[in-house]
C-alpha positions, 0 to 999 in steps of 0.5 A: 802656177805660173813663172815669176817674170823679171819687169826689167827690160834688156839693154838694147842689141844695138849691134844686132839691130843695125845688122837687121836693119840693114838686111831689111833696107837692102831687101826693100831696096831691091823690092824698090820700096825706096821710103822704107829702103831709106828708113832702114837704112838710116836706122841701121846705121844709127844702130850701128853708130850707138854700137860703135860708141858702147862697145868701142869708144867709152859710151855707156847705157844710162840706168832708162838704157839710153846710150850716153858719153860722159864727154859729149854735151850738146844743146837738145831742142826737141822739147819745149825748153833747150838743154844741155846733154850727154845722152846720145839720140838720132842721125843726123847729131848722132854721127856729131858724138861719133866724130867728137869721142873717135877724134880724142882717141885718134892716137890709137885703138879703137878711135883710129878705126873709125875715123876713117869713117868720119870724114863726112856726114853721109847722113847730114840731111837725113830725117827720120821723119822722112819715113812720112815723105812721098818719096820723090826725093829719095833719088837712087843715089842717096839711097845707095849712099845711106846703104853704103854708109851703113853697110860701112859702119857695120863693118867697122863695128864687126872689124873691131870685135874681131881686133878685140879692142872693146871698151866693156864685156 
């Protein structure tokens, strides 16, 4: 006889991910396997974003585990007909929902942690579909810049488990 098994998934590790991510980038990165130092890097510090914005700043996984914020709309145009959401999605538009929810709680807490971070968007004209380029764009400075970046919220995400100014067990 074999052991029932739940059919339920886990919610996503998004901090343990970012952490993986990263070391993989950083590795590829030292091997020169610049597509995928940068790949990872980006998803690294998307992890690391969704993170942040569950454990820190009030967003929330929906009942598909998706990451969400009740006070953050924006127009999603990856299907055939545009609509409004709350869900939280990918780099670039991800780092949109970090700056919004860390600016309306700048006066303290967790808000003022991360808005050290949120000047400006080391991901804005980042893809995830560049995972699919030939590379010769990938110079060594927007790798180490999508390295930094990463590494950076990572180390916002651990500061902040540390200070003990989580949002939800």
């Amino acid at each position: 006889m074999t052991a029932s098994t739940s059919s339920a998934t886990p919610p996503p590790a998004f901090a343990t991910a970012s952490r993986n991510h990263y070391r993989a980038a950083t590795l590829a990165a030292e091997k020169d396997l610049r597509i995928s130092a940068d790949h990872l890097a980006g998803l690294a510090a998307e992890c690391a974003v969704k993170a942040i914005l569950i454990d820190f700043l009030g967003s929330r996984l929906d009942v598909w585990n998706k990451p969400e914020h009740p006070e953050v709309k924006h127009l999603n145009r990856s299907g055939k007909k545009p609509y409004w959401t709350n869900k939280h999605g990918h780099l670039p538009e991800l780092w949109e929902h970090l700056t919004a929810v860390a600016h309306r709680r700048r006066g303290g807490g967790p808000g003022a942690l991360f808005t050290q971070l949120i000047w400006n968007n080391p991901f804005a004209g980042w893809d995830v579909a560049d995972r699919y380029c030939d590379g010769t764009a990938l110079t060594d400075a927007v790798i180490d810049r999508h390295l930094k970046a990463a590494h950076d919220l990572i180390a916002a995400h651990e500061q902040a488990s540390i200070l003990g100014t989580r949002t939800r067990a």
